[in-house]
C-alpha positions in Angstrom: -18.0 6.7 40.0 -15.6 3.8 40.7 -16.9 1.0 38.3 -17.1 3.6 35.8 -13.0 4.1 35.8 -12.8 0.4 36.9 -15.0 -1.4 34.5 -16.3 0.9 31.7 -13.4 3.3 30.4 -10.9 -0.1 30.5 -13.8 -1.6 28.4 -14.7 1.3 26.3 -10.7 2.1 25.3 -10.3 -2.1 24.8 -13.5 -1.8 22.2 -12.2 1.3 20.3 -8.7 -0.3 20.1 -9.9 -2.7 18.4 -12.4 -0.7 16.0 -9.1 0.9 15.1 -6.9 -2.6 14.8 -9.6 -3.6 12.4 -10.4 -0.4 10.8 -6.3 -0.2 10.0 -6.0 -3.5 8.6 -8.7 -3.1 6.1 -7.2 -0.1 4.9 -4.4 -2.2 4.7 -6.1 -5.3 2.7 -7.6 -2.6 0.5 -4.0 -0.5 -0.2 -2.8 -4.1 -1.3 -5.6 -4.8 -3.5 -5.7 -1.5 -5.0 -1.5 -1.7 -5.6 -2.1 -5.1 -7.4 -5.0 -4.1 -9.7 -2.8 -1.1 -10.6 0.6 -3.0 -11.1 -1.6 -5.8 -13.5 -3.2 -3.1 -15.6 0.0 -1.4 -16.0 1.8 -4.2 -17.1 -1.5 -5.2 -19.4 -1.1 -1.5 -20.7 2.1 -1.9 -21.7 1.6 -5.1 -22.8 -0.8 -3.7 -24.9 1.1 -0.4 -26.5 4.1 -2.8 -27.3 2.0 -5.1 -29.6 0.4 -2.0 -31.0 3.6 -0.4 -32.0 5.6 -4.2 -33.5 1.7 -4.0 -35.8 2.7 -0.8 -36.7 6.0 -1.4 -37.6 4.9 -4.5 -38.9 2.4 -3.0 -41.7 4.4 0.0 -42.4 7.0 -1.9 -43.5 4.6 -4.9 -45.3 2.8 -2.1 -46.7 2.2 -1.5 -50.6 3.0 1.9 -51.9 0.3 3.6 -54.0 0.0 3.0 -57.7 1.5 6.1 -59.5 -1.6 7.6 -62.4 0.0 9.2 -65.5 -2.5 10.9 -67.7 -1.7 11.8 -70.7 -4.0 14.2 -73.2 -4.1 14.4 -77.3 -6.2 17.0 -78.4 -6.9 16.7 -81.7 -9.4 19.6 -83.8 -12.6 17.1 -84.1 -12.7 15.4 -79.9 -10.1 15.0 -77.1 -8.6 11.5 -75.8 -6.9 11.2 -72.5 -5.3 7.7 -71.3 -4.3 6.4 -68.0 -1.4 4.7 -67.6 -0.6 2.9 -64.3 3.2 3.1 -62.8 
């Protein structure tokens, strides 16, 4: 019963300490990682949103308005005309 309090449990609780030191530290590593990959892709996001909205600005205000159609119709007793006229 000796060498098992002596030698093993001192053994056994310096093996698990470590399991746990390097278990920790990976979770560690892997918080970092994750926090960086987030941070990038929010910035590339944003990045992204604020060229999307200058385009927008940017053909809205480069943008051609619509030609206007006027129709006009003259009936007359024997057929019926209609012109077009663009605005």
């Amino acid at each position: 019963m000796l060498g098992v309090e002596k030698e093993f449990m001192p053994w056994l609780m310096d093996s698990v300490d470590a399991q746990l030191t390097s278990a920790v530290i990976s979770r560690q590593m892997l918080d970092m990682i994750i926090c960086d990959v987030v941070r990038s892709r929010t910035e590339q996001y944003s990045q992204l949103e604020t060229a999307e909205m200058n385009r927008s600005l940017t053909a809205d205000q480069t943008e051609e308005p619509s030609p206007v159609v006027e129709m006009t119709t003259v009936e007359n007793e024997d057929d019926h005309q209609a012109s077009f006229t663009v605005l």
